[in-house]
N, C-alpha and C positions, 0 to 999 in steps of 0.2 A: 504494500500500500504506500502511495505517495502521498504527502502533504505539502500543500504551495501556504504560506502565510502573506497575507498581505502587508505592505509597506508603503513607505510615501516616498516619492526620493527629492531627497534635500540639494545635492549636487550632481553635474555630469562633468566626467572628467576624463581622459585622455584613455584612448584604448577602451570605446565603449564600454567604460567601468562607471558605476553610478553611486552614490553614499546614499542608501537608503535608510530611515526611520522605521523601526517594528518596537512600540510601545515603550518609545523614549529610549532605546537601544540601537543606536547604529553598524549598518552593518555597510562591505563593498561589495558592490554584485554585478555581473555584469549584464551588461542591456544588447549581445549579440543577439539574443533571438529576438527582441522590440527595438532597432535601433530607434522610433520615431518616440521612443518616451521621451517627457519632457519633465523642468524639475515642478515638484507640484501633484505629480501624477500618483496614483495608487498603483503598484502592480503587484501580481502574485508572486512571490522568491517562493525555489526550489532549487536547493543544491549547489545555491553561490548563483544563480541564474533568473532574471527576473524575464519570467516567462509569459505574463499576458498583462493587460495595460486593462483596471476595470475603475465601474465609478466610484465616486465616495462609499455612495450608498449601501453595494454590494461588500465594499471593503470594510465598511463600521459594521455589520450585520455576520460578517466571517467572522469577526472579532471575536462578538459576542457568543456567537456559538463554542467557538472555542474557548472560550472561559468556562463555559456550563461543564463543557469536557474535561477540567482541569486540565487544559495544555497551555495553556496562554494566562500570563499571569492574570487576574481579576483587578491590579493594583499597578497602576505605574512604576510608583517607588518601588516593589517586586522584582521588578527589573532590572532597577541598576544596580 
């Protein structure tokens, strides 16, 4: 089974690599398979690779499912 987590990306940077945000934890990922992401964007990461470019909507709603799941912290501060 895979899992993509959703992320917001803060920066784009050299060698389609992007500084994405997943619940105030930064990570680097890279954006070969979206190159048209922009900074601002929600996308799914999986495996160092942000794989699909979705709305706010869907992305805060993943969230929260995976909180219910205990995979994702429920707390911000959990995170750092």
């Amino acid at each position: 089974m895979c899992l993509a987590i959703p992320a917001r990306v803060k920066t784009l940077e050299a060698n389609n690599m992007a500084e994405v945000e997943i619940m105030g934890v930064t990570r680097h990922v890279s954006l070969d398979l979206i190159p048209g992401a922009e900074i601002g964007d929600h996308v799914l990461v999986h495996a160092g690779f942000a794989i699909q470019v979705v709305d706010e909507e869907f992305a805060n709603e993943t969230v929260e499912l995976l909180k219910q799941l205990d995979i994702y912290p429920s707390d911000t501060a959990e995170a750092e």
